[in-house]
VMD Tcl script that builds the backbone (N, CA, C; Angstrom):
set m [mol new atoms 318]
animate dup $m
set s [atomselect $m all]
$s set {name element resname resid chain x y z} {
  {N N UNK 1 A 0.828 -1.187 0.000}
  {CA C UNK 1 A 0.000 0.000 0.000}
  {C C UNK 1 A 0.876 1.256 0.000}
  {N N UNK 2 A 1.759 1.174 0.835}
  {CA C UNK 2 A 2.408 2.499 0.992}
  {C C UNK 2 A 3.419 2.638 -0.866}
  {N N UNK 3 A 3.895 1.777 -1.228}
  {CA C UNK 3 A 4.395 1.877 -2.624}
  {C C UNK 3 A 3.394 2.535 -3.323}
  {N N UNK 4 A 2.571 1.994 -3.461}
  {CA C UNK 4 A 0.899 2.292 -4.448}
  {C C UNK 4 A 0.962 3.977 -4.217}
  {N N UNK 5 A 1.172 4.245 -2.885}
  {CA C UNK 5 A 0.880 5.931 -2.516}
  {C C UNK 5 A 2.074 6.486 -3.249}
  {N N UNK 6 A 3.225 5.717 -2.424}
  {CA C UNK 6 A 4.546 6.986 -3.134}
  {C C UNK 6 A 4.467 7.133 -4.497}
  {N N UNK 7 A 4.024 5.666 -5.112}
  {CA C UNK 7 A 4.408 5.772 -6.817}
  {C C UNK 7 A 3.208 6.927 -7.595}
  {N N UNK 8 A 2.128 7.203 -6.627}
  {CA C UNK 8 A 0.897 8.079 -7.207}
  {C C UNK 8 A 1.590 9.380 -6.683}
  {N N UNK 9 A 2.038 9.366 -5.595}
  {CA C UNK 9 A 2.548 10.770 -5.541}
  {C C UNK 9 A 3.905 11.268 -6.541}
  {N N UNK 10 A 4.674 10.278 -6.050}
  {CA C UNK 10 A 6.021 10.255 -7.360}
  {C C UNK 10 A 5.674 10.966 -8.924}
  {N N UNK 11 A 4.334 10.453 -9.412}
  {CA C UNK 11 A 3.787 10.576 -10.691}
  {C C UNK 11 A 3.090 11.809 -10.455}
  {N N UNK 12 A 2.888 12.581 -9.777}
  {CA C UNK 12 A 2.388 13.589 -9.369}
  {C C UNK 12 A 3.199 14.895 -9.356}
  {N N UNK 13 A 4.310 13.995 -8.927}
  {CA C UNK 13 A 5.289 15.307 -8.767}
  {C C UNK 13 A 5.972 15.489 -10.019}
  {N N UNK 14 A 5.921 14.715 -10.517}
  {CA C UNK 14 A 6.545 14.700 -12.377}
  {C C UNK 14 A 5.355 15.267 -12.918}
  {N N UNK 15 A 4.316 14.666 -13.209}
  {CA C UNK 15 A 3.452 15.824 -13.868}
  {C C UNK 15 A 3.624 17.397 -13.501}
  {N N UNK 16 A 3.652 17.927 -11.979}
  {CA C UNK 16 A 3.638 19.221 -12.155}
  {C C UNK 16 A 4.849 19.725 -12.599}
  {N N UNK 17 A 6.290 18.980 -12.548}
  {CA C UNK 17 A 7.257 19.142 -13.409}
  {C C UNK 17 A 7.234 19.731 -14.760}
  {N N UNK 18 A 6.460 18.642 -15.130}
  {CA C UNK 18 A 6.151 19.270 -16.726}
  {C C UNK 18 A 5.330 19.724 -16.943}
  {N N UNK 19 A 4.209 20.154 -16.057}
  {CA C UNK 19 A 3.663 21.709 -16.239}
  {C C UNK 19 A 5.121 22.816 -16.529}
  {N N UNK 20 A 5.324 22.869 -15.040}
  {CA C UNK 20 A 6.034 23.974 -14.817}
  {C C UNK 20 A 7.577 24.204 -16.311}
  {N N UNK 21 A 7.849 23.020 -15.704}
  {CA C UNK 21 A 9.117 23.294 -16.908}
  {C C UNK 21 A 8.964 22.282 -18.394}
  {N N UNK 22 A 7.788 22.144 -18.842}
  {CA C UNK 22 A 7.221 21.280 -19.970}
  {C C UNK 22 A 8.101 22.270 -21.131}
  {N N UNK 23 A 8.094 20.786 -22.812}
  {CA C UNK 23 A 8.612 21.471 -23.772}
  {C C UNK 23 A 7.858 22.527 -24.286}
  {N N UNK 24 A 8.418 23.515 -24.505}
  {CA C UNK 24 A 7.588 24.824 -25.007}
  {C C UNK 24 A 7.788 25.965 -24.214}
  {N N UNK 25 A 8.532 25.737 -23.237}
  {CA C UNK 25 A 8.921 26.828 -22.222}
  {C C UNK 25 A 10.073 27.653 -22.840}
  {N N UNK 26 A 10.253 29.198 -22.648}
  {CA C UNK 26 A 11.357 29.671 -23.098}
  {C C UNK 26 A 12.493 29.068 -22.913}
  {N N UNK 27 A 13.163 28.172 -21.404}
  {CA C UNK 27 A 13.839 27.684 -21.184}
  {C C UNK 27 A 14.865 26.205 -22.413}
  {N N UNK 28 A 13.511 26.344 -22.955}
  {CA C UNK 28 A 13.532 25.415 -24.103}
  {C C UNK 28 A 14.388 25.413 -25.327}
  {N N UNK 29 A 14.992 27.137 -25.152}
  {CA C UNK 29 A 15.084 27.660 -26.546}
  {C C UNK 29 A 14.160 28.193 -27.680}
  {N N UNK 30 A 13.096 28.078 -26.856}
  {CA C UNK 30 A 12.327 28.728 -28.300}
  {C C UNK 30 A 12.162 29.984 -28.410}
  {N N UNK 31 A 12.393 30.770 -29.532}
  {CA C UNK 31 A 12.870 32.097 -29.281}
  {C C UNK 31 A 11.137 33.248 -29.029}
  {N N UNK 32 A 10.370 32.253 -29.424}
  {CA C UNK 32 A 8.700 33.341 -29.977}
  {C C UNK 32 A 7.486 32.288 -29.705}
  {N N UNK 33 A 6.884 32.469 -29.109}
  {CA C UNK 33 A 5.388 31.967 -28.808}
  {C C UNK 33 A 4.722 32.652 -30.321}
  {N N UNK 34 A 4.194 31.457 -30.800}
  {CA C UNK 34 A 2.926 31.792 -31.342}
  {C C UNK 34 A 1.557 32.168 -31.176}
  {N N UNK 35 A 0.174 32.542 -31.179}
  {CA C UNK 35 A -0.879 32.428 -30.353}
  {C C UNK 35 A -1.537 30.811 -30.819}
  {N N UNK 36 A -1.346 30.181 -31.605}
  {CA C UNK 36 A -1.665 28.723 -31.474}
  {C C UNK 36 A -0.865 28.523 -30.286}
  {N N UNK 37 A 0.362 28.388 -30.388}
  {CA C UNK 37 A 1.554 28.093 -29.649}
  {C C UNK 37 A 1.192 27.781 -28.194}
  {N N UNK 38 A 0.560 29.076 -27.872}
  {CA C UNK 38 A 0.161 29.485 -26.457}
  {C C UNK 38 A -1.178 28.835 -26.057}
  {N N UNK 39 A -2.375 28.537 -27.006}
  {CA C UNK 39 A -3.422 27.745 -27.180}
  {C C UNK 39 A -3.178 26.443 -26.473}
  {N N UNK 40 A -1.969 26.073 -27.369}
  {CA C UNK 40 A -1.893 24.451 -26.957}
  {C C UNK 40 A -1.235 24.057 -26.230}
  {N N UNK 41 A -0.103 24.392 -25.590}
  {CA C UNK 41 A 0.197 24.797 -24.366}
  {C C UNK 41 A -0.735 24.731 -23.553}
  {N N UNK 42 A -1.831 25.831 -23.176}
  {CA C UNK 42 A -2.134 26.242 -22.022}
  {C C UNK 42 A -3.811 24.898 -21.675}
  {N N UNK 43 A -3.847 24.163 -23.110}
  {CA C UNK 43 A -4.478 22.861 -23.316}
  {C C UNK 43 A -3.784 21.737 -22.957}
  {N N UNK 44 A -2.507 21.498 -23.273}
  {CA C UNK 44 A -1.746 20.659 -22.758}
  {C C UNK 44 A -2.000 20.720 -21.453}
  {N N UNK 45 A -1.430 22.064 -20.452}
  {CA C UNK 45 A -0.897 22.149 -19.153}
  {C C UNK 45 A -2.608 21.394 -18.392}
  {N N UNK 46 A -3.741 22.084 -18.885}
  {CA C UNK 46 A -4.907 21.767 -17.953}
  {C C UNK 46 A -5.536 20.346 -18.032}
  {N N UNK 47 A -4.837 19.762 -18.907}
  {CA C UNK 47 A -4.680 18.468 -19.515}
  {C C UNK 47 A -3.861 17.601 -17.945}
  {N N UNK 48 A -2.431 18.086 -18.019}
  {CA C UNK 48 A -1.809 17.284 -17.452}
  {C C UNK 48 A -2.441 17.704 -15.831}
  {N N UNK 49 A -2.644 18.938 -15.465}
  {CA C UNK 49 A -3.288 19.492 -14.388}
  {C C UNK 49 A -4.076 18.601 -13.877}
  {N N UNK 50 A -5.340 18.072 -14.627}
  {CA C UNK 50 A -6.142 17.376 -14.607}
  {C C UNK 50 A -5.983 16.047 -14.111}
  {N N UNK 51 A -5.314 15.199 -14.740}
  {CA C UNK 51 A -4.554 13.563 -14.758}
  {C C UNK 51 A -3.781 14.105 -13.425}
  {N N UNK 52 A -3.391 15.199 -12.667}
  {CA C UNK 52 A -2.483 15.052 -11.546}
  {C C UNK 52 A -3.394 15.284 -10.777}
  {N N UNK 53 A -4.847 16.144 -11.086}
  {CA C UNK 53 A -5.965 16.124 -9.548}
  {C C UNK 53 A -6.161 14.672 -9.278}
  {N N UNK 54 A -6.676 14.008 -10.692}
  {CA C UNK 54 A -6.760 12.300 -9.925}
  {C C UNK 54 A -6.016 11.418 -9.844}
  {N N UNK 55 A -5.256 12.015 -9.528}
  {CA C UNK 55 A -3.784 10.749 -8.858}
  {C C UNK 55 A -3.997 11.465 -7.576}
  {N N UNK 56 A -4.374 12.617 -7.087}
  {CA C UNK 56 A -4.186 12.878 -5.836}
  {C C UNK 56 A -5.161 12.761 -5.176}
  {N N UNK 57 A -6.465 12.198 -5.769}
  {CA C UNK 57 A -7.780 11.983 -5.269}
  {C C UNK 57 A -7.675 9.992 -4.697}
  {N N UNK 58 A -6.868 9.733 -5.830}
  {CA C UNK 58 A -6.246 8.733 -5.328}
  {C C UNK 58 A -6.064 8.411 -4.078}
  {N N UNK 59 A -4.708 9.304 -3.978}
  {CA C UNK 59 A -3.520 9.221 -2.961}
  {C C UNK 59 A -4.886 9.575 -1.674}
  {N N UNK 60 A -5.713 10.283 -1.629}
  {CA C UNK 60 A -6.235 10.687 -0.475}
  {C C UNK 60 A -7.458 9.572 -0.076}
  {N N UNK 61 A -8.021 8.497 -1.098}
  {CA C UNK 61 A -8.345 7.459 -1.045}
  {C C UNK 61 A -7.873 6.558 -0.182}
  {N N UNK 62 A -6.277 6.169 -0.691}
  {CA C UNK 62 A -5.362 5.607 -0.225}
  {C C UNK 62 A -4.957 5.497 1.485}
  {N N UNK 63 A -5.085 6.755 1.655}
  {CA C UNK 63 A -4.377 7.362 2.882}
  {C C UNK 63 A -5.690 6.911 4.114}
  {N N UNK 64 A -7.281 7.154 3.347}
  {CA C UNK 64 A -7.689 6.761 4.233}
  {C C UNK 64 A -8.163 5.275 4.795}
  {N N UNK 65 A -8.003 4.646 3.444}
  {CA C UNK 65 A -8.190 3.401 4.035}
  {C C UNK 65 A -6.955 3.102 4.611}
  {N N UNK 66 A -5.858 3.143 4.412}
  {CA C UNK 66 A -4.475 3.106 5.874}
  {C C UNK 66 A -5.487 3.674 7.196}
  {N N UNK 67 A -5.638 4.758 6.883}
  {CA C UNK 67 A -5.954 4.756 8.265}
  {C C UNK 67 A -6.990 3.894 8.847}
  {N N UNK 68 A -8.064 3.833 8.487}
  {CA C UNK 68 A -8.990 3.013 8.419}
  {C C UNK 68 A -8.845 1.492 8.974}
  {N N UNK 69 A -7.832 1.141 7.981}
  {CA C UNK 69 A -7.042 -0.248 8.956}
  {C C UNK 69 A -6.139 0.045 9.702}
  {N N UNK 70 A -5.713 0.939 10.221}
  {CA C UNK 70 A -4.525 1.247 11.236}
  {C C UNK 70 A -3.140 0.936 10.850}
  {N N UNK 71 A -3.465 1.116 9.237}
  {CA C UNK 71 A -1.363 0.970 9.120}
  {C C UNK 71 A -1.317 2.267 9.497}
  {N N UNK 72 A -1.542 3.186 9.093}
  {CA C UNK 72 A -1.323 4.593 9.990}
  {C C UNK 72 A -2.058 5.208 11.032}
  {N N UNK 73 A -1.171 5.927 11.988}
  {CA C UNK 73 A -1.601 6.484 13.182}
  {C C UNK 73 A -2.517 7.786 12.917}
  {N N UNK 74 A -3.419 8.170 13.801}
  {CA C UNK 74 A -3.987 9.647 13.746}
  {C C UNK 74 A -3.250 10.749 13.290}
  {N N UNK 75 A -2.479 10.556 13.972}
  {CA C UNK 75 A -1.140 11.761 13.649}
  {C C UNK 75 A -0.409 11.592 12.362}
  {N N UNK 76 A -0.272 10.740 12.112}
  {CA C UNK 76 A 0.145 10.473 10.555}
  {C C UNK 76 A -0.579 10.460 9.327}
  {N N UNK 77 A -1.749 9.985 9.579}
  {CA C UNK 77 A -2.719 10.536 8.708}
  {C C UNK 77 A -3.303 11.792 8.605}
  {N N UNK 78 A -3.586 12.676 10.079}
  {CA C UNK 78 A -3.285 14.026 9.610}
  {C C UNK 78 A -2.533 14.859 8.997}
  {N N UNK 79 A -1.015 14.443 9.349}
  {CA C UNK 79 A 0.257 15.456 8.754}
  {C C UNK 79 A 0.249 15.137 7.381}
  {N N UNK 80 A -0.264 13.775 6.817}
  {CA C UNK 80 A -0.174 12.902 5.524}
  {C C UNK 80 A -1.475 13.905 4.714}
  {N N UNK 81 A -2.423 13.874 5.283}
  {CA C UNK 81 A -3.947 14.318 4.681}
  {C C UNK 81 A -3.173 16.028 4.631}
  {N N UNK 82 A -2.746 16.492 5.366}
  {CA C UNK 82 A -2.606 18.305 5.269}
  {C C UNK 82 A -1.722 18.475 4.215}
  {N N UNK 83 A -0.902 17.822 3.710}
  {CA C UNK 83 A 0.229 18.092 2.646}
  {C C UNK 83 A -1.044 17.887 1.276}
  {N N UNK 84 A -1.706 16.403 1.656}
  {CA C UNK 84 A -2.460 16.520 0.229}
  {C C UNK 84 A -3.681 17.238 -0.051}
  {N N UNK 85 A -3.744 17.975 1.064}
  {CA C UNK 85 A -4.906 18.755 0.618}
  {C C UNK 85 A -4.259 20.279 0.326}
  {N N UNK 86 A -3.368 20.543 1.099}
  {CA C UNK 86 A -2.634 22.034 0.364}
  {C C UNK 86 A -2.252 22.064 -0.893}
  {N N UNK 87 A -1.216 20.595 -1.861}
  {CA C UNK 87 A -1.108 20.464 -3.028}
  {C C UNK 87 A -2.265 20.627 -3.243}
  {N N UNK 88 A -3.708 19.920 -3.425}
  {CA C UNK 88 A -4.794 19.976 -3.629}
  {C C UNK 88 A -4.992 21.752 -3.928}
  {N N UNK 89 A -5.279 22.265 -2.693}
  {CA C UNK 89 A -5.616 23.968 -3.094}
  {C C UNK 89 A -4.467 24.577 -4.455}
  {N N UNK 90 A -3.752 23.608 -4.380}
  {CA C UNK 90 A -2.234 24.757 -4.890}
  {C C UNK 90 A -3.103 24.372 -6.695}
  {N N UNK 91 A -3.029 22.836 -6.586}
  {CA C UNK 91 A -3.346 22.304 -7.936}
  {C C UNK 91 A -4.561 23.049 -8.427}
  {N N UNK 92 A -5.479 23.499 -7.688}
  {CA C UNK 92 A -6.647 24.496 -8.018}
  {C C UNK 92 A -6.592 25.777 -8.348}
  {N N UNK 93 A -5.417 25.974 -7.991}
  {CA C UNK 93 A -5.352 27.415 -8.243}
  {C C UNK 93 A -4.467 27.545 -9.694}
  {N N UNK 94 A -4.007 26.844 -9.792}
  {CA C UNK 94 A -2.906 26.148 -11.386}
  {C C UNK 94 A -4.654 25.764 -12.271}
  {N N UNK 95 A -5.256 25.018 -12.033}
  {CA C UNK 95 A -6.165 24.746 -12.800}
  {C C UNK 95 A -7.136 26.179 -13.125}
  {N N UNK 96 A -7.245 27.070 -12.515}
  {CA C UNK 96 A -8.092 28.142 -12.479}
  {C C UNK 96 A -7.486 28.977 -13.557}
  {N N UNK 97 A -5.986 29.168 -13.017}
  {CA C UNK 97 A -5.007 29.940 -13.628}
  {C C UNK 97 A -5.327 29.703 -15.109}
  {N N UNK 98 A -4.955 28.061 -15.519}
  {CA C UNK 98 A -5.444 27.663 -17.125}
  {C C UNK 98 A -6.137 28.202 -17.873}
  {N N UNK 99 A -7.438 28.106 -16.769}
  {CA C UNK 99 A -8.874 28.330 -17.580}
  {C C UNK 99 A -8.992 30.078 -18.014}
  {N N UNK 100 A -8.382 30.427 -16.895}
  {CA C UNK 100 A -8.348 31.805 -17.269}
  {C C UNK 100 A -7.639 32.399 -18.719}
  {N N UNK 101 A -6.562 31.483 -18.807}
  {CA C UNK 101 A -5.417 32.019 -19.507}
  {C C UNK 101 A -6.537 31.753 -21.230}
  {N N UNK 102 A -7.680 30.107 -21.282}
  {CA C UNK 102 A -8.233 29.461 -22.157}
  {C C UNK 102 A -9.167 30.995 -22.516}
  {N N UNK 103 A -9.913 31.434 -21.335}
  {CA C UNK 103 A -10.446 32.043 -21.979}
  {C C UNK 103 A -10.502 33.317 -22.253}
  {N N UNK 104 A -9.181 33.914 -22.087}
  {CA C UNK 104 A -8.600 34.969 -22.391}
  {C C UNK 104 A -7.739 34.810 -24.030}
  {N N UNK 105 A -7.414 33.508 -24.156}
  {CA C UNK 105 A -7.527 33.591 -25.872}
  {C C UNK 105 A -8.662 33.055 -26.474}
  {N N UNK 106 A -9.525 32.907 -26.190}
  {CA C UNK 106 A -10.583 32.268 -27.216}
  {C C UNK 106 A -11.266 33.930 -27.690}
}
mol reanalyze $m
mol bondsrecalc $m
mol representation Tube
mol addrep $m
């Protein structure tokens, strides 16, 4: 069980990776955004945004049936549950960000 969690969180933390530093970033070398450019991009990102809310809907699945059977303690499932629910707010506010950006080019 606890593998099952790290490997959903692991995959979690690589997705927002490639949000943040995905191909298409200036970092990339590319010298000019197109406005397609920026379209599909900002489709990609709410894309991968997305596939990382439910890995973490997962992980918070996960966490409670541990607790539930007592592989984890109260206290551990709280400090465990507060990290995934702040990513949680953070990932919402990245997903909002998207939509905004979607419908500020359409």
């Amino acid at each position: 069980m606890v593998k099952r969690i790290m490997a959903l969180f692991l995959g979690c933390m690589a997705l927002l990776v490639v949000v943040g530093f995905g191909a298409g970033d200036a970092w990339a070398g590319k010298p000019q955004y197109t406005e397609e450019d920026l379209r599909r991009q900002c489709r990609d990102k709410r894309e991968i945004l997305k596939r990382t809310n439910l890995r973490l809907e997962k992980i918070r699945v996960l966490l409670r049936i541990c607790h539930e059977e007592k592989f984890l303690s109260h206290d551990a499932f709280k400090f465990a549950i507060k990290g995934v629910d702040e990513t949680g707010r953070m990932l919402g506010g990245w997903v909002k960000q998207q939509e905004g950006k979607r419908d500020a080019n359409i």
